[in-house]
KOLMI-337490 format. One record per residue: residue number from 1; residue in one letter; y, x, z of N, C-alpha, C in turn. Coordinates in nm, 3 decimals, decimal comma. Layout:
// residues N
PT    k  r     n_py     n_px     n_pz    ca_py    ca_px    ca_pz     c_py     c_px     c_pz
PT  NUM  a        Y        X        Z        Y        X        Z        Y        X        Z
...
This chain:
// residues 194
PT    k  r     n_py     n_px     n_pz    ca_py    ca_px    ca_pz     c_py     c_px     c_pz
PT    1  x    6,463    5,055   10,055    6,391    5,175   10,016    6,492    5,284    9,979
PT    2  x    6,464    5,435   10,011    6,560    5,512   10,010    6,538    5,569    9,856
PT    3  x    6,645    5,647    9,782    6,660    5,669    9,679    6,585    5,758    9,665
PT    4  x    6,516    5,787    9,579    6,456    5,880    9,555    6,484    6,026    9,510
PT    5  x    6,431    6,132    9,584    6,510    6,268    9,539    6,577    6,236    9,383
PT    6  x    6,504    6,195    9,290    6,539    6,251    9,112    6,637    6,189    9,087
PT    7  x    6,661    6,055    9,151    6,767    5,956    9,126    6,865    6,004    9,199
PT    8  x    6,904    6,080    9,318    6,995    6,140    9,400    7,034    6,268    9,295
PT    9  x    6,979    6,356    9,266    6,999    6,460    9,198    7,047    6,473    9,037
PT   10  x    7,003    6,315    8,984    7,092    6,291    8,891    7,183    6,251    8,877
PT   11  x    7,247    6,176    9,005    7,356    6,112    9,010    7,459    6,164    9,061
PT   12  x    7,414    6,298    9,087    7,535    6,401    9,167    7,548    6,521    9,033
PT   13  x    7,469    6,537    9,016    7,474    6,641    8,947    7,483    6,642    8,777
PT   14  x    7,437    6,501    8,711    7,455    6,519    8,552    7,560    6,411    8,514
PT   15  x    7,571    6,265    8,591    7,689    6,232    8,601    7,803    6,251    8,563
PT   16  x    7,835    6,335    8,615    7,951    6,357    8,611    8,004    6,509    8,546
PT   17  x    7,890    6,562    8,490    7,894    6,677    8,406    7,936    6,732    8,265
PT   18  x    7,959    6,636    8,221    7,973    6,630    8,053    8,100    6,673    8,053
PT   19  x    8,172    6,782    7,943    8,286    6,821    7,951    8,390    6,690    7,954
PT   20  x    8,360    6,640    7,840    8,462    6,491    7,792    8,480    6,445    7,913
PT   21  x    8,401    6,469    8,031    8,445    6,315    8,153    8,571    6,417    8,232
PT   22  x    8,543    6,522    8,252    8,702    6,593    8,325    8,791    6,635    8,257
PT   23  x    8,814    6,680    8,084    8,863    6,773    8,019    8,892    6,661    7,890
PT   24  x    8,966    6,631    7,854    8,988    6,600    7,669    9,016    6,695    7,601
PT   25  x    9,003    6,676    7,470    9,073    6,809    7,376    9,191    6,811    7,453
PT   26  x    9,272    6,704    7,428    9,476    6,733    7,457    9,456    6,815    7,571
PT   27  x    9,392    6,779    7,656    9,412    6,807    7,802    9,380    7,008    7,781
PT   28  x    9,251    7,012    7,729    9,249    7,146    7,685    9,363    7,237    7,583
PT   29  x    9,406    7,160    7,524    9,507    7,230    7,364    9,628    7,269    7,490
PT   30  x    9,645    7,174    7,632    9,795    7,138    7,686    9,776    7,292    7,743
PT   31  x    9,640    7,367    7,784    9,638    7,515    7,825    9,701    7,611    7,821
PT   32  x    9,703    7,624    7,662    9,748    7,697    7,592    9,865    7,748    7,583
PT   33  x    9,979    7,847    7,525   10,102    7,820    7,548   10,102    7,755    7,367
PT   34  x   10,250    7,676    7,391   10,282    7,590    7,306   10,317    7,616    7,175
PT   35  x   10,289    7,784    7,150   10,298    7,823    6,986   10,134    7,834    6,925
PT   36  x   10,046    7,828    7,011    9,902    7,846    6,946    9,814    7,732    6,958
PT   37  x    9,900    7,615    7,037    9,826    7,484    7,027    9,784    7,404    6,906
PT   38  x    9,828    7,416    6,808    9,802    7,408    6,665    9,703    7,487    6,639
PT   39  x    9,694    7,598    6,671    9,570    7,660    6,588    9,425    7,596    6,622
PT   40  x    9,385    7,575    6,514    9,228    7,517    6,475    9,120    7,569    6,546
PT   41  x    9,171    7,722    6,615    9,067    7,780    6,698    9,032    7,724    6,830
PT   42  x    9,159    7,658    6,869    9,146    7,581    7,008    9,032    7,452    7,001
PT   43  x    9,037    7,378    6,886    8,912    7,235    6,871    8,788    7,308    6,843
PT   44  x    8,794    7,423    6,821    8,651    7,492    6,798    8,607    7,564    6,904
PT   45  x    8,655    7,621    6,979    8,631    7,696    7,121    8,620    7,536    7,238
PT   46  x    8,680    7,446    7,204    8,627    7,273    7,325    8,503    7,280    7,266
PT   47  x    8,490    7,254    7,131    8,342    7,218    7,098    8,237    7,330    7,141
PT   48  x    8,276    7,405    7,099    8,209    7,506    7,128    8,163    7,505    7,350
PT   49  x    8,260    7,503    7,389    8,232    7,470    7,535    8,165    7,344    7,607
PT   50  x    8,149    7,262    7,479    8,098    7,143    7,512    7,988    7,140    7,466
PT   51  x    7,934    7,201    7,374    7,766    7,225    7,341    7,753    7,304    7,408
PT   52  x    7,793    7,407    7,521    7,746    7,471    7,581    7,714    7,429    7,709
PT   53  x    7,767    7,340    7,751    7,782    7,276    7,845    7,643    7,129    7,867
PT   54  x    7,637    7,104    7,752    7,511    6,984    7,730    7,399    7,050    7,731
PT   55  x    7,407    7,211    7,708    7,265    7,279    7,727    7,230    7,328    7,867
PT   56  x    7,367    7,372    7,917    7,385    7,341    8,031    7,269    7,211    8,153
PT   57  x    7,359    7,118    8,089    7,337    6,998    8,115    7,084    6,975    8,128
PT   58  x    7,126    7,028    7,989    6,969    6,978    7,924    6,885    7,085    8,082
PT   59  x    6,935    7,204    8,076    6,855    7,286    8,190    6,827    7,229    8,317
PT   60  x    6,996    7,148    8,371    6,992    7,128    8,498    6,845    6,967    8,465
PT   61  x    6,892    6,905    8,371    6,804    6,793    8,376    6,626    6,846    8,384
PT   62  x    6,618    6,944    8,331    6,493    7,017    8,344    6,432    7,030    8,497
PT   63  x    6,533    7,105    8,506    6,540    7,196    8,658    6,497    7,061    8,788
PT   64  x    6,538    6,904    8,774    6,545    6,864    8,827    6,387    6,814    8,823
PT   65  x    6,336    6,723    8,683    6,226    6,698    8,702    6,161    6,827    8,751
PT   66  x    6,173    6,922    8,737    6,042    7,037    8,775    6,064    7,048    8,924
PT   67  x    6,181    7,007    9,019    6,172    7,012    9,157    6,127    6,887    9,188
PT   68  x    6,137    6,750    9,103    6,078    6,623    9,200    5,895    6,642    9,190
PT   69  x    5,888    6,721    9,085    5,718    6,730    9,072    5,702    6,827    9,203
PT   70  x    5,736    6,958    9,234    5,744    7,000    9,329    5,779    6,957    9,505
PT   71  x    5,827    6,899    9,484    5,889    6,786    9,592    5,771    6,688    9,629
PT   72  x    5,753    6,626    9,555    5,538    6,567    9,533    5,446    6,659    9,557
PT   73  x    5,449    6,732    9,521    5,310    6,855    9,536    5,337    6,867    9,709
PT   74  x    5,449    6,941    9,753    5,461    6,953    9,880    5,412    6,847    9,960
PT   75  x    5,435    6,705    9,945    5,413    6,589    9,984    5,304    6,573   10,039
PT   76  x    5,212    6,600    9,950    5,083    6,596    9,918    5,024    6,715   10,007
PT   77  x    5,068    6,820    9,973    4,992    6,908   10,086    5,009    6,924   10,224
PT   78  x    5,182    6,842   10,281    5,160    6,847   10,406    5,081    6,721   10,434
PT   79  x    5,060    6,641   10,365    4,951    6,501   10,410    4,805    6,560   10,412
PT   80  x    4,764    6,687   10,333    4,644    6,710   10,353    4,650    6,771   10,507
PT   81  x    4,705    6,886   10,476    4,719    6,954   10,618    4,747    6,871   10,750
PT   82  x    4,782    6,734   10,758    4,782    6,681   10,836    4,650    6,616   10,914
PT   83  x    4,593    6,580   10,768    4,494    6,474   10,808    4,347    6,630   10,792
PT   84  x    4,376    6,718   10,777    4,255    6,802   10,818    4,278    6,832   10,977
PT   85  x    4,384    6,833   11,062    4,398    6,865   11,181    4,334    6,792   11,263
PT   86  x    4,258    6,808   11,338    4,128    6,742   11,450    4,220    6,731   11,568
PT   87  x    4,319    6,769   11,629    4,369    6,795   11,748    4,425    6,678   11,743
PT   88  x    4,415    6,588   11,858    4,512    6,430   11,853    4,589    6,464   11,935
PT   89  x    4,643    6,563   12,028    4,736    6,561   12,098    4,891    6,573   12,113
PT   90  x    4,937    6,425   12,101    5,051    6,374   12,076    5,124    6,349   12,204
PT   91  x    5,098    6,377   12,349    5,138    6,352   12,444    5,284    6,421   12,475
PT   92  x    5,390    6,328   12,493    5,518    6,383   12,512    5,586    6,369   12,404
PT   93  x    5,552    6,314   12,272    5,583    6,354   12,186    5,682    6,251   12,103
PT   94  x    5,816    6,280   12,000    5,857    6,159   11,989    5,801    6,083   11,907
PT   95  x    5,753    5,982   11,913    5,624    5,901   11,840    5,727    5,814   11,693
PT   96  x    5,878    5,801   11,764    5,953    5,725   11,711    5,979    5,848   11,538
PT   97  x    5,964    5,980   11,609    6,005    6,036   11,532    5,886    6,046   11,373
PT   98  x    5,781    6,067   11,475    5,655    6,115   11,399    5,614    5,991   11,250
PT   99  x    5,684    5,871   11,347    5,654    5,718   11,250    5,753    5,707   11,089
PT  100  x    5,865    5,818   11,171    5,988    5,830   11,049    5,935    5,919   10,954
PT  101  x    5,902    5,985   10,994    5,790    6,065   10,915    5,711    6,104   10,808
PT  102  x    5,620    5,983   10,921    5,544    5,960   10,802    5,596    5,840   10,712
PT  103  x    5,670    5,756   10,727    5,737    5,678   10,631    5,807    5,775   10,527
PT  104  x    5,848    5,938   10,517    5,930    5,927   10,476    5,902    6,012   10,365
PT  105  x    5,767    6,072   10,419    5,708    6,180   10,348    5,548    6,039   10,229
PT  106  x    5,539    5,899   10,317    5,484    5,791   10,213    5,350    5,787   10,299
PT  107  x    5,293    5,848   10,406    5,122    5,798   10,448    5,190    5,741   10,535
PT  108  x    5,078    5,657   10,572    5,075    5,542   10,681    5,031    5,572   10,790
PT  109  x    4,977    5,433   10,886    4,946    5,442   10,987    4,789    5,534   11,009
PT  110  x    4,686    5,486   10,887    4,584    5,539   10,900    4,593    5,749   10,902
PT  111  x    4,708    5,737   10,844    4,682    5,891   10,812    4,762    5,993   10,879
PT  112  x    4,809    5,896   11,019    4,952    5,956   11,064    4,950    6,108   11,075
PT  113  x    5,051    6,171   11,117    5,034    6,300   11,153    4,993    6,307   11,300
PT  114  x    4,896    6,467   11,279    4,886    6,448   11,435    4,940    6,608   11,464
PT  115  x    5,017    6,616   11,608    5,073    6,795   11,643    5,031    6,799   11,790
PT  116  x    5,034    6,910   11,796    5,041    6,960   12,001    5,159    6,968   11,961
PT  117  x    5,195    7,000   12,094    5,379    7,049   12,173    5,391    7,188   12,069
PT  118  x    5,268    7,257   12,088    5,262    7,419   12,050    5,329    7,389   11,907
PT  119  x    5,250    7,322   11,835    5,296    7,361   11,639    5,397    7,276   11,658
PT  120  x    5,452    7,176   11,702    5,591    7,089   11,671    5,699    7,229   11,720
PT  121  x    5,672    7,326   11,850    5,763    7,376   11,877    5,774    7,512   11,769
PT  122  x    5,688    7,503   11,767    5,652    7,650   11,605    5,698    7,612   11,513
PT  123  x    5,688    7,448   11,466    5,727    7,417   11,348    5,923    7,404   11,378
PT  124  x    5,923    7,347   11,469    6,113    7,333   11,469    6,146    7,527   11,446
PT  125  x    6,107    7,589   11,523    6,181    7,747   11,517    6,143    7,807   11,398
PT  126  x    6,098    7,769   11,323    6,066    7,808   11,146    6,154    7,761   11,097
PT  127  x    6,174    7,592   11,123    6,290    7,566   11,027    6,420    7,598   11,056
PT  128  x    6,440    7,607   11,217    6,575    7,628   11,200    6,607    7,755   11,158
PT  129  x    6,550    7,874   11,173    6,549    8,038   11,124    6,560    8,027   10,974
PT  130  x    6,469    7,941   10,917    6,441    7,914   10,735    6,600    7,846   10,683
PT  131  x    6,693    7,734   10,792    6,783    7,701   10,756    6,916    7,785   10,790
PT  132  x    6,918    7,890   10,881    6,981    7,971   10,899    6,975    8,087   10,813
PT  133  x    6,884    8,117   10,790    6,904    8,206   10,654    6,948    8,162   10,516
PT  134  x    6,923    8,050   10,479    6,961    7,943   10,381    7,110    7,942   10,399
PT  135  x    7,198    7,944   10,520    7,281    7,906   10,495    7,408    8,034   10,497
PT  136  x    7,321    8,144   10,564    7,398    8,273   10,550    7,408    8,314   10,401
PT  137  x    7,270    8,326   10,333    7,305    8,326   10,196    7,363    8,255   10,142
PT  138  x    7,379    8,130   10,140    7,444    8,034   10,041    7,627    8,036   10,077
PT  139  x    7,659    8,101   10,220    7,802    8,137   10,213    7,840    8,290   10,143
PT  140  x    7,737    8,387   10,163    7,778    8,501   10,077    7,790    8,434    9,925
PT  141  x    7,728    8,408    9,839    7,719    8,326    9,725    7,833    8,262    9,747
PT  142  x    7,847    8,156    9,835    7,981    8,099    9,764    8,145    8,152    9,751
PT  143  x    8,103    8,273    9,854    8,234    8,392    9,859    8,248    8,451    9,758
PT  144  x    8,161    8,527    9,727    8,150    8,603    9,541    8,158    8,517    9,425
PT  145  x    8,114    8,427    9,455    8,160    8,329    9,320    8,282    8,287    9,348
PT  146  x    8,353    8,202    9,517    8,501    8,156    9,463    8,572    8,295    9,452
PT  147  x    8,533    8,399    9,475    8,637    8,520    9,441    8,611    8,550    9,279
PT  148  x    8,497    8,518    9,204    8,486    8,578    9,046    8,505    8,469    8,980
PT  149  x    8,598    8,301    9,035    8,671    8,230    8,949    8,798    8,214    9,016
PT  150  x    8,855    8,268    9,142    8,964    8,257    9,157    9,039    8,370    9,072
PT  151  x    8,966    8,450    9,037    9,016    8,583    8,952    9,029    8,538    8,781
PT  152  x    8,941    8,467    8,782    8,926    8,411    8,625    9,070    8,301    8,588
PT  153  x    9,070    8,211    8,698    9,160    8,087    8,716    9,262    8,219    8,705
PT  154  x    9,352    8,260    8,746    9,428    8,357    8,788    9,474    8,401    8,603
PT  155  x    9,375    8,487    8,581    9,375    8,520    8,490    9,424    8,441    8,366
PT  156  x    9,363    8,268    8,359    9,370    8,166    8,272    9,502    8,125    8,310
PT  157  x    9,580    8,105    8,423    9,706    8,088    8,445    9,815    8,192    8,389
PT  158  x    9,761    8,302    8,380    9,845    8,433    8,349    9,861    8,366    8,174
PT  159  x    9,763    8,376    8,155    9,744    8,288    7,985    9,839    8,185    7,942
PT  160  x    9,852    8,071    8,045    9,897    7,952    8,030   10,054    7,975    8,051
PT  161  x   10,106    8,045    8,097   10,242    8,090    8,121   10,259    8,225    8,052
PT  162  x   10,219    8,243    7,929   10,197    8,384    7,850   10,238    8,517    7,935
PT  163  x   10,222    8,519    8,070   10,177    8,650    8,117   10,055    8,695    8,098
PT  164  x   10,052    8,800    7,999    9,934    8,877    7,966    9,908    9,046    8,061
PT  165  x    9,786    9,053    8,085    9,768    9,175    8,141    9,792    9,288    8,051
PT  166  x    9,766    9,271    7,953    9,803    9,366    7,810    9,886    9,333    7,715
PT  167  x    9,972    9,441    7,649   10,077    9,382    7,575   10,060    9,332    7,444
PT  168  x   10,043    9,269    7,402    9,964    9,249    7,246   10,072    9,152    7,163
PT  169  x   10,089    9,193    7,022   10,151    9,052    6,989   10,091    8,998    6,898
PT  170  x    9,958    9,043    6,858    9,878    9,003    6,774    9,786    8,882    6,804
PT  171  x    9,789    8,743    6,756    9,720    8,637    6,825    9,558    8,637    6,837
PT  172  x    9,513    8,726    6,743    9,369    8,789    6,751    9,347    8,830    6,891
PT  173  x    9,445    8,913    6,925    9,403    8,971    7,080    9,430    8,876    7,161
PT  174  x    9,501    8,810    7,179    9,527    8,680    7,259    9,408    8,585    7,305
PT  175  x    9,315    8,567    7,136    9,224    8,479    7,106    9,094    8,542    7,214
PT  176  x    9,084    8,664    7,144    8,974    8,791    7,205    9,022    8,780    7,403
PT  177  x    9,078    8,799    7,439    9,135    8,734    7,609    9,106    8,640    7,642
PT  178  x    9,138    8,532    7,545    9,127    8,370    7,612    8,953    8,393    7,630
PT  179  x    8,874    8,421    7,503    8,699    8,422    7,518    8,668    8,482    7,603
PT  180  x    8,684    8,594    7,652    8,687    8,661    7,706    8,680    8,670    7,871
PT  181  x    8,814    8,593    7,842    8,802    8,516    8,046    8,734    8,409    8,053
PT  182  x    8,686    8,310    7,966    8,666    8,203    7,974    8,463    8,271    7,968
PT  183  x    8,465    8,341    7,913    8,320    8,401    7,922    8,241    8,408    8,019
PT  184  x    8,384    8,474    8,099    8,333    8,547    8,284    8,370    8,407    8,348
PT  185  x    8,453    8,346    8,357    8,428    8,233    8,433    8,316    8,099    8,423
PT  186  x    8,262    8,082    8,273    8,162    8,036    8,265    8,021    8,097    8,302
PT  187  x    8,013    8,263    8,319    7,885    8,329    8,384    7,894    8,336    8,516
PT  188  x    8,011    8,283    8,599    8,067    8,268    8,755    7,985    8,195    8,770
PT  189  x    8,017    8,100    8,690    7,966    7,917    8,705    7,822    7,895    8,696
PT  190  x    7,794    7,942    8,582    7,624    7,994    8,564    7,547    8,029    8,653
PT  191  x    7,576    8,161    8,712    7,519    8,230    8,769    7,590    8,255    8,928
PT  192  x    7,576    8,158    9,018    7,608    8,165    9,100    7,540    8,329    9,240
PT  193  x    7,447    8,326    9,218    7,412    8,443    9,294    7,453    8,576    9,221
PT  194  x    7,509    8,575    9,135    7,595    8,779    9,086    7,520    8,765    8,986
């Protein structure tokens, strides 16, 4: 039996999400340059990124049950829409395919689907147009976002090797920078569409 969407979507996505599983404090303090690693502000800005991150977390876990309920609803209505269709004409058709189908979407034999040539060929040129647009957007998106954390990373490296964009020698302003970038690269991350 195949996994089920919620169990796929948790196992990719919350898994492996928790700050602690990629990041330790040390590993975070090692960022820093090596005169402000001591300061107390650094274990409070991890924590601080790590409750932000479990709320994070709490949304995506949200987000997920509210698509497997959705994911069901759909289910359900292409099985109605199926079994209201009167037209049996399946001639030509891949039967092998139609059986995967319906296994995969859960009705059986009694309730199979039935199509003409006409809606199977209507239905393929919807999806592929629906997945072609899907995927033009989802590369603009992923261009603007790796460009508004390669700029951030950039920035956090400038940090980590105390090249600063501004001259400051006050560690307040330093502090006010580090939040600062770390702000915009966590609303990168967030907010993937701008």
């Amino acid at each position: 039996m195949p996994s089920s969407e919620g169990s796929i979507l948790n196992k990719f996505l919350l898994t492996p999400a928790p700050l602690r599983n990629f990041m330790t404090l040390h590993q975070f303090t090692n960022i820093f340059p090596p005169k402000l690693r001591s300061n107390p502000v650094i274990r409070e800005l991890y924590l601080e990124l790590q409750h932000q991150r479990a709320a994070d977390i709490d949304d995506v876990r949200r987000n997920i049950a509210t698509e497997v309920k959705r994911g069901e609803r759909q289910k359900r209505e292409v099985v109605k829409i199926r079994q209201s269709s009167h037209n049996n004409d399946v001639a030509g058709l891949d039967m092998v395919g139609l059986k995967m189908e319906g296994e995969l979407f859960g009705y059986g034999r009694r309730n199979r689907a039935t199509h003409t040539r006409g809606t199977v060929h209507l239905s393929i040129e919807q999806a592929c147009d629906s997945v072609e647009a899907q995927i033009a957007e989802m590369e603009a998106e992923i261009k603007e976002v790796l460009s508004e954390v390669s700029e951030a990373v950039g920035e956090l490296s400038d940090l980590r090797y105390g090249r600063f964009t501004k001259s400051t020698g006050a560690e307040d302003d330093i502090v006010d920078e580090v939040l600062s970038t770390l702000r915009r690269l966590e609303a990168a991350c967030a907010n993937p569409a701008g």
